[in-house]
N, C-alpha and C positions, 0 to 999 in steps of 0.2 A: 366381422366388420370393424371393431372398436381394435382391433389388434391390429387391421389394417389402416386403420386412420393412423393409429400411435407410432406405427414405423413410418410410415409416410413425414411425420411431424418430428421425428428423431431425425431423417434424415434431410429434410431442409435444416434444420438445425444446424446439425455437421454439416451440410455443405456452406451455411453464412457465416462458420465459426471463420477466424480470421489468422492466417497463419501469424507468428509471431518472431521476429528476428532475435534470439534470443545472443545475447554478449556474455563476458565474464566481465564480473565485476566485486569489488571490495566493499565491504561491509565496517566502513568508519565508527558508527557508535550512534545513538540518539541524546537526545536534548527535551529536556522538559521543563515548562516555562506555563508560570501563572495565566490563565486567561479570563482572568474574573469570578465569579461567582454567579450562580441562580439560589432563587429561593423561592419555597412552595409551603401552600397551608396545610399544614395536617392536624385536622381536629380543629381545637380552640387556639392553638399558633401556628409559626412560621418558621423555617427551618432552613437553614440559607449550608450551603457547601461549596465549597471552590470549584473549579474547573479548571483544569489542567491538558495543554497542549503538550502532545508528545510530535517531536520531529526524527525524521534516521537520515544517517548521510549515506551517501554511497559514491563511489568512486569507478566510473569508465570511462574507458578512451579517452583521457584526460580532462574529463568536467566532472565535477562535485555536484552529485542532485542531492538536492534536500527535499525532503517527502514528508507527505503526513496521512493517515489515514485513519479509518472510524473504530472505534474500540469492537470487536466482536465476539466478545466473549473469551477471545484468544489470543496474546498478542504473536508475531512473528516471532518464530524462532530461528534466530540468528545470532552466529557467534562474532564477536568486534573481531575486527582484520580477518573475519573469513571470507572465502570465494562463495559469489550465491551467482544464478542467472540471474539477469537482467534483459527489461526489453521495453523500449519507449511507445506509448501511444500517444500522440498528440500530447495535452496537457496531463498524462496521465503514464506511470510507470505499472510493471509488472514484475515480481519477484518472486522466484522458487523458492521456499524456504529449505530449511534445512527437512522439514516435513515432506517436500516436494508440493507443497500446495502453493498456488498460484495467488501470490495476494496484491491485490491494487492499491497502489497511492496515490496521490493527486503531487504533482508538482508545484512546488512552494517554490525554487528557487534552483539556477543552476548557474556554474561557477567554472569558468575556463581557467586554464592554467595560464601563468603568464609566461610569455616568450618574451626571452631576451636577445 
């Protein structure tokens, strides 16, 4: 019975997964930039550290995304001026890495090329 729930629940899964239009695209370089500090007690003081914003650009069909995402133990592996997938969700991108793992960003900011 427990075997049978478990496939049953794999496969609504797979079926809400959501196909994904995937593009080629260029791998510009990241940026990182102060974002303040936190600080927390430990013991009988307090212990303050910076924080730090990392951003990555990327380059399809002629707009510049700028992305950022959560540290997760690992950052993407990605080479500057390399070719990686790419695939837009709403406010939110999708990247193959060089790993082939699927990693999310959030969209900070996207940049049209100008026409003359």
């Amino acid at each position: 019975m427990r075997y049978l729930v478990g496939l049953l629940l794999l496969t609504c899964t797979l079926a809400a997964a959501k196909e994904r239009q995937w593009h080629d695209a260029i791998f510009m370089g990241t940026r990182s930039s102060n974002a303040g500090a936190a600080a927390m007690p430990m013991g009988t003081s307090i212990v303050a550290f910076p924080i730090n914003k990392r951003t990555y650009w990327f380059k399809s069909d002629g707009i510049t995304y700028v992305l950022a995402t959560s540290y997760t133990g690992h950052w993407p592996n990605l080479t500057v001026n390399g070719h990686v997938k790419f695939a837009v969700d709403g406010r939110n991108a999708h990247v193959l890495d060089e790993d082939n793992k699927d990693r999310k960003f959030s969209i900070i900011e996207k940049i049209a090329e100008k026409k003359d």
